[in-house]
C-alpha positions as CSV (number, residue, x, y, z in Angstrom):
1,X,25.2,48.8,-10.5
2,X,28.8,50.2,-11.1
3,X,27.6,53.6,-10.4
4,X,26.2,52.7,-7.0
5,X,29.7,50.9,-5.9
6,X,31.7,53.4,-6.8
7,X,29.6,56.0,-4.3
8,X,30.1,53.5,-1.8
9,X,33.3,54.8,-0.5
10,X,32.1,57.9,0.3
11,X,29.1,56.4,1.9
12,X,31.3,54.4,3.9
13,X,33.3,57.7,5.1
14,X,30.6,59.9,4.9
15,X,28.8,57.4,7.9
16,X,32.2,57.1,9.8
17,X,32.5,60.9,9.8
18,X,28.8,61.5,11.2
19,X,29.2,58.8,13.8
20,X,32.5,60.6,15.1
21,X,30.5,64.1,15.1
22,X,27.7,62.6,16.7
23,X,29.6,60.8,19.4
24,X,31.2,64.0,20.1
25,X,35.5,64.0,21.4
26,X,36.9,60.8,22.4
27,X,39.1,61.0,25.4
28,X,42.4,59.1,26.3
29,X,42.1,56.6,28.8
30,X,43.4,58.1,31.7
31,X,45.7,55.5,32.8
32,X,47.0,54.9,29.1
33,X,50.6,54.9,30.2
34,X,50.6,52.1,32.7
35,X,51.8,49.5,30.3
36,X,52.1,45.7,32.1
37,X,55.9,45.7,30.7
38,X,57.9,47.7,34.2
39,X,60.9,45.2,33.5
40,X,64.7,47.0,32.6
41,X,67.2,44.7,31.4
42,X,70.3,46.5,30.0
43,X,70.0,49.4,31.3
44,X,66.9,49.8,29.5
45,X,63.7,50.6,31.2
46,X,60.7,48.9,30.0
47,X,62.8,46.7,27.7
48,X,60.2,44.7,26.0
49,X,58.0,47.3,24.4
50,X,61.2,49.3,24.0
51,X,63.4,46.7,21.7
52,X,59.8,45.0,20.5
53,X,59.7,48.1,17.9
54,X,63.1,47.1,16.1
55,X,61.1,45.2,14.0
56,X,58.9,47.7,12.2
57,X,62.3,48.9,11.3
58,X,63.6,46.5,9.3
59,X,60.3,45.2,7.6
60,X,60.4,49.1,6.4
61,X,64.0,48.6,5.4
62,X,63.1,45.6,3.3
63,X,60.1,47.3,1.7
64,X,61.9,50.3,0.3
65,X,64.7,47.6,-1.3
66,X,61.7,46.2,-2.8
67,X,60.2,49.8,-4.1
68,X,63.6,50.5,-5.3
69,X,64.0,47.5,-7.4
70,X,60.8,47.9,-9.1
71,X,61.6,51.9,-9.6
72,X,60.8,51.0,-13.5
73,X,58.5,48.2,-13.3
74,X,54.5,49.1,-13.5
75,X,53.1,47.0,-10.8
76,X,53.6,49.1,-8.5
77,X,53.7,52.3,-10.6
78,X,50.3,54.3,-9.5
79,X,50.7,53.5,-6.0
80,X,54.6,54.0,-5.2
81,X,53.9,57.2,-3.3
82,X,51.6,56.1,-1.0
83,X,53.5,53.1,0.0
84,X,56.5,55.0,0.2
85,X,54.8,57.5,2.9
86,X,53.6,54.3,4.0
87,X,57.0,52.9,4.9
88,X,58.6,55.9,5.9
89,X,55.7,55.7,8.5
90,X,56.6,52.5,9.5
91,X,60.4,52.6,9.7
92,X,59.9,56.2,12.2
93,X,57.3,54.1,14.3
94,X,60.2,52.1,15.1
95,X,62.1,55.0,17.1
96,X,59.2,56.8,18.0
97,X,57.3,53.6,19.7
98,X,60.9,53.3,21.5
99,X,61.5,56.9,22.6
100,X,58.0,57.0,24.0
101,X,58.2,53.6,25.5
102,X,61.4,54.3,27.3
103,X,59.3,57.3,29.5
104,X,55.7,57.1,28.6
105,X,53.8,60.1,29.2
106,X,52.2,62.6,26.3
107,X,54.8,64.5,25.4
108,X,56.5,61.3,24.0
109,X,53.6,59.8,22.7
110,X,53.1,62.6,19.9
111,X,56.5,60.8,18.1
112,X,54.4,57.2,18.5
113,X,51.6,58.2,17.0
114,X,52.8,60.9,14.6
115,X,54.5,58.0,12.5
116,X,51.9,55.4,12.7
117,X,49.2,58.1,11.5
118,X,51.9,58.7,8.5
119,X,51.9,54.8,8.1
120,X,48.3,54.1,7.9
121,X,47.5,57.5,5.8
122,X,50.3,56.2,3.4
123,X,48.6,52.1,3.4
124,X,45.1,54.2,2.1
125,X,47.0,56.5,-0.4
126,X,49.1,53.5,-1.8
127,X,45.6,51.3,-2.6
128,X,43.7,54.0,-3.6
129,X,46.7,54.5,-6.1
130,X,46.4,50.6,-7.0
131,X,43.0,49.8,-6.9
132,X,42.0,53.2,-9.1
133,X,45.5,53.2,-11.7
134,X,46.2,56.2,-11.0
135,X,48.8,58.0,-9.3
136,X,49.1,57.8,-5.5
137,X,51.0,61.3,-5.4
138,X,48.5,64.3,-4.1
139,X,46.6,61.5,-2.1
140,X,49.7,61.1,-0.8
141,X,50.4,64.0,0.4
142,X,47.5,64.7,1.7
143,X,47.3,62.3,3.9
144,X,50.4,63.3,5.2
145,X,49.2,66.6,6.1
146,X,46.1,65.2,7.8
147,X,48.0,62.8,9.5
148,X,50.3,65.6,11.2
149,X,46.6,67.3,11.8
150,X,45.5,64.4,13.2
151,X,48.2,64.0,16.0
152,X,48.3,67.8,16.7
153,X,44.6,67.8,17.5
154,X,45.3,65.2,19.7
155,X,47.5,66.6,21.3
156,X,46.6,70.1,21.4
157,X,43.4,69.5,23.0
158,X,44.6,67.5,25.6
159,X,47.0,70.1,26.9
160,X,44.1,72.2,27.4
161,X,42.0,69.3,29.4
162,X,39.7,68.3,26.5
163,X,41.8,65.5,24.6
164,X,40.1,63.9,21.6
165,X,41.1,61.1,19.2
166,X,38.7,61.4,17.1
167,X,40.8,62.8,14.1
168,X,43.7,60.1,15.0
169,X,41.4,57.1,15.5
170,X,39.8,58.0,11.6
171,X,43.3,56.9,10.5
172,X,43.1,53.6,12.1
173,X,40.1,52.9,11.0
174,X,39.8,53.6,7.6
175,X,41.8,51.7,6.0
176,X,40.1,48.7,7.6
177,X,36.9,49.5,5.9
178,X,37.9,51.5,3.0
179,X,40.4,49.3,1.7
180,X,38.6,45.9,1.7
181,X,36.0,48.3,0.4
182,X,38.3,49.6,-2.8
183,X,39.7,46.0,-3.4
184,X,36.1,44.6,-3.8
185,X,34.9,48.0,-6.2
186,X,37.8,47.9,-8.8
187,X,38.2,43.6,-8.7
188,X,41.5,43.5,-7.6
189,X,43.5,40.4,-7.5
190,X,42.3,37.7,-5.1
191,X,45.9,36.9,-4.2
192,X,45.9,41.1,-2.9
193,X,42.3,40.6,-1.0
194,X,43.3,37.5,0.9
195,X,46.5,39.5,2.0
196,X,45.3,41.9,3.5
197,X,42.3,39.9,4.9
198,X,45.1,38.5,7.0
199,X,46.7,42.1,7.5
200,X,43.3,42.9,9.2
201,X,43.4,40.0,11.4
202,X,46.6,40.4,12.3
203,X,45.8,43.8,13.5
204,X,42.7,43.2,15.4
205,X,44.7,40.6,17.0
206,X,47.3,43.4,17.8
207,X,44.5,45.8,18.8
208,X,43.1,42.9,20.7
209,X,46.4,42.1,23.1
210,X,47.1,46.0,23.9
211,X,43.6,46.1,25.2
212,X,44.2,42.9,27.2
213,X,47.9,44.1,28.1
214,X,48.1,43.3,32.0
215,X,45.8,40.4,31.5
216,X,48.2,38.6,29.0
217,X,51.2,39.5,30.9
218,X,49.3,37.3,34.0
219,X,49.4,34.5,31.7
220,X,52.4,34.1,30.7
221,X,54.7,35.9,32.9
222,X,57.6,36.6,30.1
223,X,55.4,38.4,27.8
224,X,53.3,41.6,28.0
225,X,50.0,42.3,25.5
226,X,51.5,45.3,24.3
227,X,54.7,43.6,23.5
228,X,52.9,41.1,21.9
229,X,51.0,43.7,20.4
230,X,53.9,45.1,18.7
231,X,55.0,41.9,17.1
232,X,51.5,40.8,15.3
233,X,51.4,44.6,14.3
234,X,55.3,43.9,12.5
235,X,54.1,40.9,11.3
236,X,50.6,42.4,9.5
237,X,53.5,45.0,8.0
238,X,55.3,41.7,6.6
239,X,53.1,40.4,4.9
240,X,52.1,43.8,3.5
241,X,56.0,43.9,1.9
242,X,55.4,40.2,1.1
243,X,52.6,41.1,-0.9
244,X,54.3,44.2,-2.6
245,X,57.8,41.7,-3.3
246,X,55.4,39.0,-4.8
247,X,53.4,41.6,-7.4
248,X,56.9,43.2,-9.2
249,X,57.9,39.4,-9.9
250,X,57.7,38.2,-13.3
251,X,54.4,36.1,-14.0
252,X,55.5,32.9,-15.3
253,X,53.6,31.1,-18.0
């Protein structure tokens, strides 16, 4: 029975994989750009979506003062690497949501999603290091490399008229399957499942309020889906630190 879980990770991405060869490239919407958010205030065009990134900024600030002070502790010993990569992710998103925001076309987008594939790689790598007890390093940096990949794909093939996610999208979506996956395998804590159970809501919710951007925007006048979009997303990244902060703590008996 513990031999057949531990092959079910590499079911799981062995499926994922064939489904994205079989479905064959996955274009960008062509009118991705025309966020609901038009507003300037400031000087600053597009001022919601634009200042809505300062957040993944300092929830990235506050998870590196929490990796530094448990640099000698052993919670968070095997997966320190990925979570660093995952952070550094996270605090770049920050100015490369904004730059792209600020004139949204291709070009800018790259520096969006360059980080958040960075920030997602990193999440895996980091659990993988946890959930295993062993070091996070070479996954790591591996999934930086594929995360550059990723992006460059992305963004190569669309120059030439033939843009497909596919290689980006795998980023977002495996560590929603492969984490919950991992946690479940090696029996890690509840108190880590049920946080990221509410990481993964948080983000469909995210997911669910760019989709519905314009939509929302109608609704409430003074607030645009992918605004709101960005704040659940900084929010599923708090409690991500939250979790992290609460593990190097002393247990008390």
């Amino acid at each position: 029975m513990n031999t057949l879980r531990n092959y079910l990770s590499v079911a799981a991405l062995a499926v994922v994989s064939a489904v994205a060869l079989w479905h064959g490239p996955i274009a960008q919407l062509p009118n991705y750009h025309a966020f609901a958010d038009q507003g300037a205030r400031y000087g600053i065009p597009h001022f919601a979506d634009v200042i809505s990134n300062l957040g993944f900024a300092l929830v990235a600030l506050w998870g590196a003062c929490v990796l530094s002070r448990s640099a000698w502790k052993p919670a968070l010993m095997h997966g320190r690497a990925g979570y660093r990569l995952f952070l550094i992710g996270l605090f770049f998103t920050a100015f490369g949501s904004a730059y792209y925001h600020l004139a949204p076309d291709n070009a800018r987008l790259v520096w969006d999603r360059l980080p958040i594939a960075l920030a997602c790689g990193g999440l895996l790598a980091g659990v993988w290091g946890d959930t295993r007890q062993k070091s996070s390093a070479v996954f790591a940096a591996w999934m930086a490399v594929l995360a550059i990949y990723s992006v460059t794909w992305w963004y190569v093939t669309e120059m030439v008229g033939e843009g497909d996610l596919r290689p980006y999208l795998m980023f977002q979506i495996l560590p929603m399957l492969l984490i919950p996956l991992w946690q479940w395998i090696y029996r890690s804590p509840v108190d880590d499942r049920l946080s990221y159970g509410v990481v993964l809501l948080l983000y469909a919710a995210a997911k669910t309020t760019e989709i519905y951007d314009h939509e929302i925007a109608a609704q409430l006048g003074t607030m645009t889906g992918h605004t709101l979009k960005h704040l659940l997303a900084t929010l599923a990244a708090a409690v991500i630190v939250a979790r992290l902060a609460a593990r190097q703590r002393p247990v008390r008996h």
